[in-house]
C-alpha positions, 0 to 999 in steps of 0.5 A, spaced: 500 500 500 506 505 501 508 503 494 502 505 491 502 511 495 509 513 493 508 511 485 502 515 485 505 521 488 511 521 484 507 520 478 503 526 479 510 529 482 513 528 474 507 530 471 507 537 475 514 538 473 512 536 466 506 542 465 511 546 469 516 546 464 512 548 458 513 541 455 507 536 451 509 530 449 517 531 449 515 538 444 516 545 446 509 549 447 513 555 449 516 560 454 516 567 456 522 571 458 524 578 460 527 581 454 532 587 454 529 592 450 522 595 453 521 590 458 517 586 454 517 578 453 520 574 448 516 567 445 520 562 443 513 558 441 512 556 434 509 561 432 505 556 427 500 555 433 492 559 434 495 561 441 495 569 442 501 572 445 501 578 450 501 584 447 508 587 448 511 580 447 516 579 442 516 573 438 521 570 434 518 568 426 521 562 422 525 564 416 522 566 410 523 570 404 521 576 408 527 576 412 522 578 418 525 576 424 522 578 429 514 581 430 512 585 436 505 588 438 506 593 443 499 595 444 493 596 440 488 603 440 481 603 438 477 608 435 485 611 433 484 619 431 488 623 426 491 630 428 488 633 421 482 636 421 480 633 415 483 625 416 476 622 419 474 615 418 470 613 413 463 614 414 460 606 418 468 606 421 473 607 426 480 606 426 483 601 429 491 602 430 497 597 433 504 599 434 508 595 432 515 592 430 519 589 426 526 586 426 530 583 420 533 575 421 541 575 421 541 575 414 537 583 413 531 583 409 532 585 402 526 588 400 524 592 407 518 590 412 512 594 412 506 593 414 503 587 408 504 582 413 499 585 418 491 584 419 487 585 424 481 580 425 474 582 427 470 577 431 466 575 425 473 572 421 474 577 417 479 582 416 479 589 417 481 593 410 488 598 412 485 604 413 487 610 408 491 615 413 498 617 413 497 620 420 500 624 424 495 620 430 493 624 436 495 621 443 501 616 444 502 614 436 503 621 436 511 620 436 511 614 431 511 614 423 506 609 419 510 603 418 511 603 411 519 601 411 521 601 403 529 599 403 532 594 406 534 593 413 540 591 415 542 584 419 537 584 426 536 592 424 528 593 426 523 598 424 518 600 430 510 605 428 503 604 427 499 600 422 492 602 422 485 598 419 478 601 418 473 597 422 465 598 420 461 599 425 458 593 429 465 589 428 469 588 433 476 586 433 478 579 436 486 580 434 492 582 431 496 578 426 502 577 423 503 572 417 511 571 413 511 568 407 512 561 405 520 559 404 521 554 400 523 550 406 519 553 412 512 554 412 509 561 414 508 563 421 503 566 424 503 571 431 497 573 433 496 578 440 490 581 443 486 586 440 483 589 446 
């Protein structure tokens, strides 16, 4: 009976540990840790999987034509508005902004980033259509450009701004997505963080 006792106890005792680690069936599910710039995570979770990542959090994409090594959403502002009087949402939208940031994978990125691989997904499955501004934004995008990154980027060089999206009224924005390209030896990735 003592024997039993003892396996059952350390049987829960391994799978505890094993959930713990941020292991399933000998496969990394992921992991955060402290980045050193902004105080933000970094996931080393496959970025293929429908998990969301917290907003801030710094995931690490695999390699692709894109030359996108790592994608960041820091945060998200719904119902964004334009400094100029004359840059107002389409009539039955709001404006839905990210800042975001993008870095090149150790071999720069040729073609420059940019925005092309963002979209923001409404409640419905359907995604919101870029909005058409320039900006300046009002509030804390005020400071940043639109990513619209046009030149290469240097090895680990990284780009930072808003990307903006007209959202019609009566959706809701479920979630920010970044999708590489397909290599021809990986497969695209996919992050996603919330959008609220």
């Amino acid at each position: 009976m003592r024997i039993a006792a003892s396996a059952t106890v350390a049987g829960l005792a391994l799978a505890l540990a094993a959930c713990g680690s941020g292991t399933t069936g000998g496969q990394a599910t992921g992991s955060t840790a402290a980045s050193g710039s902004g105080g933000g995570a970094t996931s080393t979770a496959p970025p293929t999987t429908s998990a969301v990542q917290a907003l801030g959090t710094t995931v690490t994409m695999p390699r692709s034509r894109s030359g996108v090594g790592t994608a960041l959403v820091g945060a998200v502002y719904p119902n964004a508005t334009s400094s100029v009087a004359w840059q107002k949402p389409a009539n039955g939208t709001t404006w839905f902004a990210a800042d975001v940031t993008l870095c090149a994978g150790t071999k720069g990125s040729r073609a420059g980033l940019g925005p092309r691989g963002f979209s923001l997904v409404l409640d419905d499955g359907s995604t919101a259509k870029v909005a058409n501004s320039s900006g300046p934004l009002t509030g804390p995008l005020a400071t940043l450009n639109p990513l619209l990154a046009t030149t290469s980027l240097a090895p680990r060089q990284c780009e930072r701004g808003w990307v903006m999206w007209s959202v019609p009224t009566g959706k809701t924005a479920s979630y920010v997505q970044f999708s590489t390209g397909t290599s021809s030896k990986k497969t695209a990735g996919t992050a996603r963080w919330p959008a609220t």
